[in-house]
N, C-alpha and C positions, 0 to 999 in steps of 0.2 A: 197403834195396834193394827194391826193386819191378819184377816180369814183367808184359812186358805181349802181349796175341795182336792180329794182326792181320785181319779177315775185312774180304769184298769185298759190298758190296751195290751193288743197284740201286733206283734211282728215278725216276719220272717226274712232270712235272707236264704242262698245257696252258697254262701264262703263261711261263714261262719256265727258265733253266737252276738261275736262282738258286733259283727257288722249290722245281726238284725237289732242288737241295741240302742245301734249310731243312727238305724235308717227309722226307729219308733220315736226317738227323741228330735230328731231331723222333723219327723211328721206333726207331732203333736205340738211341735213350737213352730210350725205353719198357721196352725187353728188357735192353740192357745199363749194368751198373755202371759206373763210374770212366773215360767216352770221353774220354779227352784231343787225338785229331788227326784229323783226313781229307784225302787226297791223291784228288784228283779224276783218276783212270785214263782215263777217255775221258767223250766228250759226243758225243749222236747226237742226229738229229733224225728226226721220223715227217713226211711231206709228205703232202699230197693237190693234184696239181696244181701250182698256186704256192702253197699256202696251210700251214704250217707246222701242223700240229693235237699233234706229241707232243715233251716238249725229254728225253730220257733222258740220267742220268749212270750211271756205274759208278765207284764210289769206294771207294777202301779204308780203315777204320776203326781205330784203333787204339785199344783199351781195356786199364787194367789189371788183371791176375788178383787175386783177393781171396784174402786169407795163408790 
């Protein structure tokens, strides 16, 4: 049987949504153990003008707890 916790990060990139996805999941399995899923919560974007300069997600991670 295995517990697993849920935590909510954020991430940005300036290429794209994908990228700030690759660069939260890159981060947060720096920090944590055993990530098995992320559910992408929202996707925002930063403008200037017409010109798109920041893509943010906010995703929740699910890791499991060590016995």
């Amino acid at each position: 049987m295995s517990v697993a916790r849920v935590i909510e990060i954020s991430s940005t990139s300036n290429k794209s949504f994908e990228d700030a996805i690759q660069q939260g999941l890159y981060r947060a399995n720096k920090t944590l153990r055993g990530v098995k899923s992320a559910w992408i919560k929202e996707q925002t974007l930063r403008v200037e003008g017409e010109v798109i300069t920041e893509y943010q997600v906010n995703m929740l991670v699910t890791f499991i707890l060590d016995e």
